[in-house]
Biopython code that builds the backbone (N, CA, C, O; Angstrom):
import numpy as np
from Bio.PDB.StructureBuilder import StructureBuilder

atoms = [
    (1, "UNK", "N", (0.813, -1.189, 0.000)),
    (1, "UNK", "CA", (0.000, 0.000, 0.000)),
    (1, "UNK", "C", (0.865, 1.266, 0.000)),
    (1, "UNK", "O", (0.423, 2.170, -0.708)),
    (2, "UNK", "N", (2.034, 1.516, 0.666)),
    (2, "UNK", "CA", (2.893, 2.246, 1.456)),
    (2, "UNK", "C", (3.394, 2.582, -0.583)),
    (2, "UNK", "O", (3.123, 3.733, -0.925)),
    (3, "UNK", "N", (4.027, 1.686, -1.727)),
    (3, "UNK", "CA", (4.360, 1.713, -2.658)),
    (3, "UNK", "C", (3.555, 2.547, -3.329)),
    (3, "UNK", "O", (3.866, 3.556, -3.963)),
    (4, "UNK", "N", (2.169, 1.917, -3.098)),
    (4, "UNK", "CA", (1.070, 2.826, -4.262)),
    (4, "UNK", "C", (0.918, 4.362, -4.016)),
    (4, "UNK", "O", (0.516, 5.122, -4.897)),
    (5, "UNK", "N", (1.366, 4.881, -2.402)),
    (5, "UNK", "CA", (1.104, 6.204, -2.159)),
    (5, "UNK", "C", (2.665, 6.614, -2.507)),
    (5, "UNK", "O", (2.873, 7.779, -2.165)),
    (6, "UNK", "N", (3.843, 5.962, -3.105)),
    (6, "UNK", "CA", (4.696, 6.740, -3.188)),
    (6, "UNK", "C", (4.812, 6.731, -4.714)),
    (6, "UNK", "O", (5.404, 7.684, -5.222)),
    (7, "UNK", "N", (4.382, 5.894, -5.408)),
    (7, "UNK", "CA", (4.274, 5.865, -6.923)),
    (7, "UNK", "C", (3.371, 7.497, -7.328)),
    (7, "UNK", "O", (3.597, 8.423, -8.107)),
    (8, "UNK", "N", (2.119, 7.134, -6.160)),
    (8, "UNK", "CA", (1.467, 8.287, -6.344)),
    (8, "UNK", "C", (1.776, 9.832, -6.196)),
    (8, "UNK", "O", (1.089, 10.699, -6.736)),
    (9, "UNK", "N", (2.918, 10.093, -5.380)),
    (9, "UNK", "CA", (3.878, 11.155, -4.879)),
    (9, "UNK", "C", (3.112, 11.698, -3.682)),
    (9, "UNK", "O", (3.324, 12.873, -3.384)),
    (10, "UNK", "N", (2.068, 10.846, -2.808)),
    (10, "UNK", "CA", (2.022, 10.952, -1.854)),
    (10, "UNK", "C", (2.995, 11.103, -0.518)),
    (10, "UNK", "O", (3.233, 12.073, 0.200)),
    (11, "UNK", "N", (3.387, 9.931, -0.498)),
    (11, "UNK", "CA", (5.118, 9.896, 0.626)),
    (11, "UNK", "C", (6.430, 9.577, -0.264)),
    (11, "UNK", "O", (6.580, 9.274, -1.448)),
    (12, "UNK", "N", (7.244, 9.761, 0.736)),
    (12, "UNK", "CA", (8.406, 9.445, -0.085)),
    (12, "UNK", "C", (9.102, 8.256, 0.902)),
    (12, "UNK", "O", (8.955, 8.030, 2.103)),
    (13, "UNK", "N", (9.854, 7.653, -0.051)),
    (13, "UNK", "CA", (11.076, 6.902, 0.806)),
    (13, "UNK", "C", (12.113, 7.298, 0.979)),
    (13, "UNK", "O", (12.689, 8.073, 0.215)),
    (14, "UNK", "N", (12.607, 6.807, 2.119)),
    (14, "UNK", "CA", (14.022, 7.254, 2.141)),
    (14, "UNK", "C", (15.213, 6.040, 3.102)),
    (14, "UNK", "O", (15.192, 5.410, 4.159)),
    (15, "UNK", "N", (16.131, 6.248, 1.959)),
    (15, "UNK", "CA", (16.821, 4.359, 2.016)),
    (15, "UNK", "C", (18.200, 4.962, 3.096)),
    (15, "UNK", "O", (19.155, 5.726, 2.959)),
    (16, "UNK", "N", (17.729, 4.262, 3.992)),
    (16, "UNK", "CA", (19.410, 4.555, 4.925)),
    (16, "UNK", "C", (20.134, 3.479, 4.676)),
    (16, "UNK", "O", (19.733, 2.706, 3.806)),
    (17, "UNK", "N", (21.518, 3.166, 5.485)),
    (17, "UNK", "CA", (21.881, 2.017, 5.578)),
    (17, "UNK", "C", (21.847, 1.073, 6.128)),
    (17, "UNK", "O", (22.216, 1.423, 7.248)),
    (18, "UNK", "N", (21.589, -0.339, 6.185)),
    (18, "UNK", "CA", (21.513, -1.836, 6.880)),
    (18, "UNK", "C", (19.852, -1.995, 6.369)),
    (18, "UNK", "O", (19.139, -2.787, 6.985)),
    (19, "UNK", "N", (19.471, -1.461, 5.592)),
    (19, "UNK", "CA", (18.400, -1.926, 4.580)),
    (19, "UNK", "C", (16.833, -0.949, 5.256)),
    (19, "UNK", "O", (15.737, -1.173, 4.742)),
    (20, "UNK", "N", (16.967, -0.016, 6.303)),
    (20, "UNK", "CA", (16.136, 0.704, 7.203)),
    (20, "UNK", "C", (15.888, 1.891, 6.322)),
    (20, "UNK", "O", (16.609, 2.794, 5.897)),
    (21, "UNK", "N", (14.495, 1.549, 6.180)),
    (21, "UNK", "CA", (13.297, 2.775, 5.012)),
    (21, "UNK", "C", (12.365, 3.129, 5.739)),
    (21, "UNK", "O", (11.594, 2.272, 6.170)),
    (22, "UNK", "N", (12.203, 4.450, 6.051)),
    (22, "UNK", "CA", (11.038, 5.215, 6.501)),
    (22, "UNK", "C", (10.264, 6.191, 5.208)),
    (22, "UNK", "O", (10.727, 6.973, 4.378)),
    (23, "UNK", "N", (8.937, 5.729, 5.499)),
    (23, "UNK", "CA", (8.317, 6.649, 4.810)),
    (23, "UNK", "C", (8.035, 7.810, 5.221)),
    (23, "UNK", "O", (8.090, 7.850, 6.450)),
    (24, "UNK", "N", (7.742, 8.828, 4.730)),
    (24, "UNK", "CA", (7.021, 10.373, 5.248)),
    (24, "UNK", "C", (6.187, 10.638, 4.325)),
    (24, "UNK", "O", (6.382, 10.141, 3.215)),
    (25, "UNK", "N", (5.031, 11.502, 4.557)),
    (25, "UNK", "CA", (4.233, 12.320, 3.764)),
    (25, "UNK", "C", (4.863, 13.410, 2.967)),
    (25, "UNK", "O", (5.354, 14.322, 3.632)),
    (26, "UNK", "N", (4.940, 13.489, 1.705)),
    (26, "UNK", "CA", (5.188, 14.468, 1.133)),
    (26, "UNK", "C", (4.497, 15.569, 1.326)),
    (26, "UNK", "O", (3.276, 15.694, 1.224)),
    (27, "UNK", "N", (5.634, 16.737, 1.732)),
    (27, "UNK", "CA", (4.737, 18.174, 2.137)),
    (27, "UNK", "C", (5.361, 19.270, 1.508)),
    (27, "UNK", "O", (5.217, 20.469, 1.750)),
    (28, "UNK", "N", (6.339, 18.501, 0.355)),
    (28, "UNK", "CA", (7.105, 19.405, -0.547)),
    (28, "UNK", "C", (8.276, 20.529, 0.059)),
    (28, "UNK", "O", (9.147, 20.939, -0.709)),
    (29, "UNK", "N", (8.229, 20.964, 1.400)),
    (29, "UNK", "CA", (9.500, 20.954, 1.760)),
    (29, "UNK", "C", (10.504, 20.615, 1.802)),
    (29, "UNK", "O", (10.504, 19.452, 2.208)),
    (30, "UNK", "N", (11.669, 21.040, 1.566)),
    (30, "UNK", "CA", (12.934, 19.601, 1.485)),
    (30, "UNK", "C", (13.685, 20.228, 2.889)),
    (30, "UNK", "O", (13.931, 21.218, 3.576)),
    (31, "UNK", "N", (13.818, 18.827, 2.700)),
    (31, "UNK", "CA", (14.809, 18.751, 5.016)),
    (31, "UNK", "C", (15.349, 17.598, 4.815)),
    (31, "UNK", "O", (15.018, 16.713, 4.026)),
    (32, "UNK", "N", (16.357, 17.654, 5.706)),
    (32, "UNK", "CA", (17.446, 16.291, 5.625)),
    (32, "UNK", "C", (17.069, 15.633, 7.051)),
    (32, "UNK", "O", (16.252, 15.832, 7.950)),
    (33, "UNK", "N", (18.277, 14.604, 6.711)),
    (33, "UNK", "CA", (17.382, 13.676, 8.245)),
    (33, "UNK", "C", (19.192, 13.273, 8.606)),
    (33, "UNK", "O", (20.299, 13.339, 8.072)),
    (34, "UNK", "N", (18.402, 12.749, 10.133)),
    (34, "UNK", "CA", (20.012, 12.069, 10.776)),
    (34, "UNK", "C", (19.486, 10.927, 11.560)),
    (34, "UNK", "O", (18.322, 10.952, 11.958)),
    (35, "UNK", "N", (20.238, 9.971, 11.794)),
    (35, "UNK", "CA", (19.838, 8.884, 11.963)),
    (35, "UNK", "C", (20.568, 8.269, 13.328)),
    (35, "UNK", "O", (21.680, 8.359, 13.849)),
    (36, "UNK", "N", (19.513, 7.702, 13.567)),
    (36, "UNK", "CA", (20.444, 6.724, 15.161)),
    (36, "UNK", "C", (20.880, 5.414, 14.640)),
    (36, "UNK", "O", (20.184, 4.495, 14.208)),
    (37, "UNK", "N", (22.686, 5.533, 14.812)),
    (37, "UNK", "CA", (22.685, 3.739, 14.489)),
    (37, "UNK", "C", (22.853, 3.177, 15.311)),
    (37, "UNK", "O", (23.579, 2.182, 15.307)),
    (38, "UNK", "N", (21.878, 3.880, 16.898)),
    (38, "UNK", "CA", (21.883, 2.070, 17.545)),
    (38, "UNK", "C", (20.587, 1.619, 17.508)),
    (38, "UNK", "O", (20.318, 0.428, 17.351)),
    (39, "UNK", "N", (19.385, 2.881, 17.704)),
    (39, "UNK", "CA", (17.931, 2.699, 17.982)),
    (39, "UNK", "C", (17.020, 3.251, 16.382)),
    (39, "UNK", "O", (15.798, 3.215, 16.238)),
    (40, "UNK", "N", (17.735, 3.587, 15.651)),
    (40, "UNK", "CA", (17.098, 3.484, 14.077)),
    (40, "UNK", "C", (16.308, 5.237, 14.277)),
    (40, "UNK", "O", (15.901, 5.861, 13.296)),
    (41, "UNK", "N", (16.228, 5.774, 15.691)),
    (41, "UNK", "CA", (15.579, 7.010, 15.334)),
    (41, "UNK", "C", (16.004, 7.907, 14.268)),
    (41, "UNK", "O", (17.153, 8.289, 14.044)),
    (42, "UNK", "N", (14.682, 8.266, 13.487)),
    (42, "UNK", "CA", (14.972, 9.585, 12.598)),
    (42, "UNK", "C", (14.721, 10.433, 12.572)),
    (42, "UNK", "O", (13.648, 10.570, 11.983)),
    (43, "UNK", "N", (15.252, 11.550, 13.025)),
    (43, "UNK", "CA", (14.715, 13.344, 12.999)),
    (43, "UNK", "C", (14.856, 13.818, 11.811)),
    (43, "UNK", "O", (15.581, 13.215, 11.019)),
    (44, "UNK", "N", (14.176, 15.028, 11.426)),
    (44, "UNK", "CA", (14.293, 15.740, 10.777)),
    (44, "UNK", "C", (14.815, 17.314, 11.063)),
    (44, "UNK", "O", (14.744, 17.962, 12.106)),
    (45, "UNK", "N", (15.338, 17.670, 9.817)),
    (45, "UNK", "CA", (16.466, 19.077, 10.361)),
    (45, "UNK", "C", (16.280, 19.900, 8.012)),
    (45, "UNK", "O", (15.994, 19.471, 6.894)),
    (46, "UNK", "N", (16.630, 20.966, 8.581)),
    (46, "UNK", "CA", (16.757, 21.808, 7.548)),
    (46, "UNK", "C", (18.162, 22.509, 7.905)),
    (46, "UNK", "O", (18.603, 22.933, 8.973)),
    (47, "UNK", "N", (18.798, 22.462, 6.358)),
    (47, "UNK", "CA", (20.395, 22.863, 6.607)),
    (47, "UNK", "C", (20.451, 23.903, 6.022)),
    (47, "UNK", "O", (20.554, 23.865, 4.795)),
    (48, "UNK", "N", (20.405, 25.048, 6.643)),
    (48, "UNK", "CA", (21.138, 26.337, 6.319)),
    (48, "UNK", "C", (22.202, 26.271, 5.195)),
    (48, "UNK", "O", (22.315, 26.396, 3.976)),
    (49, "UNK", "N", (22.711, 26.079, 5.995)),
    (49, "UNK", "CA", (24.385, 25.786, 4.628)),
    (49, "UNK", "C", (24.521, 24.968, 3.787)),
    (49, "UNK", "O", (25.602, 24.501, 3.430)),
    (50, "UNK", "N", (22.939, 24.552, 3.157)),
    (50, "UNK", "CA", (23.428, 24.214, 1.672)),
    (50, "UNK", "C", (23.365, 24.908, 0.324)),
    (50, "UNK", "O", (23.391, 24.354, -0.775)),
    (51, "UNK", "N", (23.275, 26.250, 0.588)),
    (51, "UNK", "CA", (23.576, 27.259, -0.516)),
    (51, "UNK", "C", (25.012, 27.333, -0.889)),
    (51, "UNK", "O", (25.285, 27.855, -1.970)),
    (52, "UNK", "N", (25.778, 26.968, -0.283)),
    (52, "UNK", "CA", (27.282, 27.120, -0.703)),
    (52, "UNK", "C", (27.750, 25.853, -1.410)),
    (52, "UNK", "O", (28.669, 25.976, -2.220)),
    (53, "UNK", "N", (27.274, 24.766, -1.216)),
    (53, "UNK", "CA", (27.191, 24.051, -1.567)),
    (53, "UNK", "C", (26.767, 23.810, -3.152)),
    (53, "UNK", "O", (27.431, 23.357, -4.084)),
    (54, "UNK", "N", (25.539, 24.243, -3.097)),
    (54, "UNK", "CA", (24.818, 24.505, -4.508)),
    (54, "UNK", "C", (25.797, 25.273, -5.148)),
    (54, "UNK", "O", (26.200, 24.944, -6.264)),
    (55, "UNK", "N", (26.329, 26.503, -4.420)),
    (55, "UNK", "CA", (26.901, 27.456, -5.759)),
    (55, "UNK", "C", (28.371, 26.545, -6.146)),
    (55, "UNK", "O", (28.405, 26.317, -7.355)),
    (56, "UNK", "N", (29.391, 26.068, -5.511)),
    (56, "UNK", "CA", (30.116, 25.148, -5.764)),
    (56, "UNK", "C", (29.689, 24.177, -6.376)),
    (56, "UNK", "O", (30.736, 23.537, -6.481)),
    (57, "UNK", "N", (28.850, 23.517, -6.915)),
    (57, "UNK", "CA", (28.295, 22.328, -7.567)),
    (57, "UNK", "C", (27.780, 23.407, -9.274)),
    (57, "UNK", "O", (27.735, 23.085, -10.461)),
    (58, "UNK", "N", (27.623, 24.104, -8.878)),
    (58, "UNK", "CA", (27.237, 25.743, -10.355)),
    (58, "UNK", "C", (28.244, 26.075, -10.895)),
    (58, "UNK", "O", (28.243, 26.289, -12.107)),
    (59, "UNK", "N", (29.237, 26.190, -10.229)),
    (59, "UNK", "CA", (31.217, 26.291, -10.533)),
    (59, "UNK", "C", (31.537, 25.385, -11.660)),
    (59, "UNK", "O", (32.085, 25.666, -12.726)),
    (60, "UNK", "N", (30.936, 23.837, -11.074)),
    (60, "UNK", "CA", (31.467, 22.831, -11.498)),
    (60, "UNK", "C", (30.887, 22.300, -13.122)),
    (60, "UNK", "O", (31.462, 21.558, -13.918)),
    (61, "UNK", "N", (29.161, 23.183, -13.282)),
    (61, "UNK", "CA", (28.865, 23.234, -14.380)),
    (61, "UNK", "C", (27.661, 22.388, -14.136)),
    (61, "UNK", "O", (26.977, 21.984, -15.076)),
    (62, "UNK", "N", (27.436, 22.161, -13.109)),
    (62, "UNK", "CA", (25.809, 21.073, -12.898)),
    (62, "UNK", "C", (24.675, 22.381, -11.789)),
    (62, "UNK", "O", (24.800, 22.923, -10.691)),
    (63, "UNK", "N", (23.879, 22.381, -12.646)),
    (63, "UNK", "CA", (22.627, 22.764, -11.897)),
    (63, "UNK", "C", (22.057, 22.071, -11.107)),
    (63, "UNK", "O", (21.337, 21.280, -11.717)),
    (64, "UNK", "N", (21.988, 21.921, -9.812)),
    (64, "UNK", "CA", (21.455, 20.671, -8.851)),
    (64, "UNK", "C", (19.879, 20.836, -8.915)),
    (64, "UNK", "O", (19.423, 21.963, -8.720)),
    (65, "UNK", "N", (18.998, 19.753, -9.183)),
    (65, "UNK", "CA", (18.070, 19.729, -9.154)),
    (65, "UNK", "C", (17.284, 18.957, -8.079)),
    (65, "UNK", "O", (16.055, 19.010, -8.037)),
    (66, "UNK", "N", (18.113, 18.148, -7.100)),
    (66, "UNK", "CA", (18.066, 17.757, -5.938)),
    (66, "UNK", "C", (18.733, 17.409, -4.875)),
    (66, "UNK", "O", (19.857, 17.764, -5.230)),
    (67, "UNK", "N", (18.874, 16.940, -3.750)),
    (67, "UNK", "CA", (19.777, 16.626, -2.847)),
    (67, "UNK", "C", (19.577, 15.969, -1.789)),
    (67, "UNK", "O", (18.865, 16.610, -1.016)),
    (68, "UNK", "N", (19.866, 15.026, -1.419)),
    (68, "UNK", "CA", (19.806, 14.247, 0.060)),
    (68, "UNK", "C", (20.881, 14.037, 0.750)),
    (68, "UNK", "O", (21.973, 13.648, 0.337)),
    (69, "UNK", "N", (20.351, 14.474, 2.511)),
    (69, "UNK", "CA", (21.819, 14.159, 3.270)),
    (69, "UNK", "C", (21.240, 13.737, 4.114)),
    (69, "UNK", "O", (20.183, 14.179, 4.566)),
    (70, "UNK", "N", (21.986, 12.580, 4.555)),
    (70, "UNK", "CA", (21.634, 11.692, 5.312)),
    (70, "UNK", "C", (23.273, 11.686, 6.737)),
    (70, "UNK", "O", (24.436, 11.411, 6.443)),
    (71, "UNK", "N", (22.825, 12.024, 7.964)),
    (71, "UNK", "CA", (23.940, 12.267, 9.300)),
    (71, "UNK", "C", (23.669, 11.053, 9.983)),
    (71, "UNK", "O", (22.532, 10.759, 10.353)),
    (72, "UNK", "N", (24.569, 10.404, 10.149)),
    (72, "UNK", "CA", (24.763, 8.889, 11.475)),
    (72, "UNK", "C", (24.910, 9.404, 12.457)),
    (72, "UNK", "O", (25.337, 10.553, 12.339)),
    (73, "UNK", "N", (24.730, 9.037, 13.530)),
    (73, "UNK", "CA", (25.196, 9.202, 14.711)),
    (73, "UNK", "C", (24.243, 8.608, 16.111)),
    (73, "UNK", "O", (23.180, 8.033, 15.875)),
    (74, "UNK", "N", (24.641, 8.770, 17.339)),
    (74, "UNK", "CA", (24.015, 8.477, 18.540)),
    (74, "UNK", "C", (22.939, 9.429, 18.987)),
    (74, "UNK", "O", (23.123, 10.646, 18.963)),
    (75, "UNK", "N", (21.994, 8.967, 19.329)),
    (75, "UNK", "CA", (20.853, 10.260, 19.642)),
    (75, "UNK", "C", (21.203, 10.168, 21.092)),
    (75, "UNK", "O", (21.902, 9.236, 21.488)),
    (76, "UNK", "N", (20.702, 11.195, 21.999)),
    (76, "UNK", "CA", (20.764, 11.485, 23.292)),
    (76, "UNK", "C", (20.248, 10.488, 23.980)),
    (76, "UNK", "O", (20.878, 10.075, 24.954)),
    (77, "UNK", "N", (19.241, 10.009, 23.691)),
    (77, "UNK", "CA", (18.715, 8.668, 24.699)),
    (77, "UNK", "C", (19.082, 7.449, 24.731)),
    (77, "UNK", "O", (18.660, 6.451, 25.316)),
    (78, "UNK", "N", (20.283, 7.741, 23.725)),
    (78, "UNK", "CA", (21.269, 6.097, 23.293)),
    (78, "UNK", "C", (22.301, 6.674, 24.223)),
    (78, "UNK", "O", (22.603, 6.057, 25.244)),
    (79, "UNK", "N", (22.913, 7.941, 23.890)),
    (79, "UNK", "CA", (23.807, 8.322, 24.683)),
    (79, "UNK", "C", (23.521, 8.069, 26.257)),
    (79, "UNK", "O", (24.254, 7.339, 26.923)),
    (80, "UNK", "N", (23.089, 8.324, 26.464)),
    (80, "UNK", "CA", (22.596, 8.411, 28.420)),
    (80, "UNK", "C", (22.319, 6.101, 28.760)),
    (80, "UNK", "O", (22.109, 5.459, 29.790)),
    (81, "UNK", "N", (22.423, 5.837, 27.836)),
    (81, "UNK", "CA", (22.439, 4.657, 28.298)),
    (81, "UNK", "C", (24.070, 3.388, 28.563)),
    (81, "UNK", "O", (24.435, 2.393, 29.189)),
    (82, "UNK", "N", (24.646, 4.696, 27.255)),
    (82, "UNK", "CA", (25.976, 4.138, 27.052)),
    (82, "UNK", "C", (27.355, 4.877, 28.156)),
    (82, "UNK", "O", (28.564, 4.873, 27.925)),
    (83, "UNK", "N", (26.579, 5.487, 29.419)),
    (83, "UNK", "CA", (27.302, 6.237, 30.234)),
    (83, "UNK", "C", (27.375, 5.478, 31.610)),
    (83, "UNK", "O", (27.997, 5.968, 32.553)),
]
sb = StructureBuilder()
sb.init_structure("model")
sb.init_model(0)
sb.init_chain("A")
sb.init_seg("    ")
for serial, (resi, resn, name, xyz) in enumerate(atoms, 1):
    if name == "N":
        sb.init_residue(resn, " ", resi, " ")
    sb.init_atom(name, np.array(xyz, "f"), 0.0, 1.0, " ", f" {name:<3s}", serial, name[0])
structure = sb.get_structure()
């Protein structure tokens, strides 16, 4: 079902690593995500600093027409367990 609403451009997927896909509702905002690799949590975040980025990728002769970033790391409630 989860397929037919993303064929439809209802949600989107989004493929991390060790095979872990969360869907979201498409709300046409773009935001990046960071990930817990011990408890799989995923937040969402909007990055300021990817305009510099873009214009360096404009340098290079490619117009970016999209982008995903995906951050690993320990979330706070993994942290406080590993103390």
């Amino acid at each position: 079902m989860l397929t037919q609403f993303e064929t439809a451009g209802l949600v989107t997927r989004h493929h991390f690593e060790g095979g872990h896909s969360v869907f979201e509702l498409n709300q046409g905002a773009h935001h990046d995500h960071i990930l817990c690799v011990k408890c799989g949590r995923v937040d969402e975040f909007v990055d300021a600093e990817s305009s510099p980025a873009e214009e360096d990728r404009q340098r290079q002769g490619y117009e970016m027409t999209d982008h995903s970033l995906y951050i690993y790391g320990i979330c706070s409630n993994c942290r406080k367990t590993l103390k």
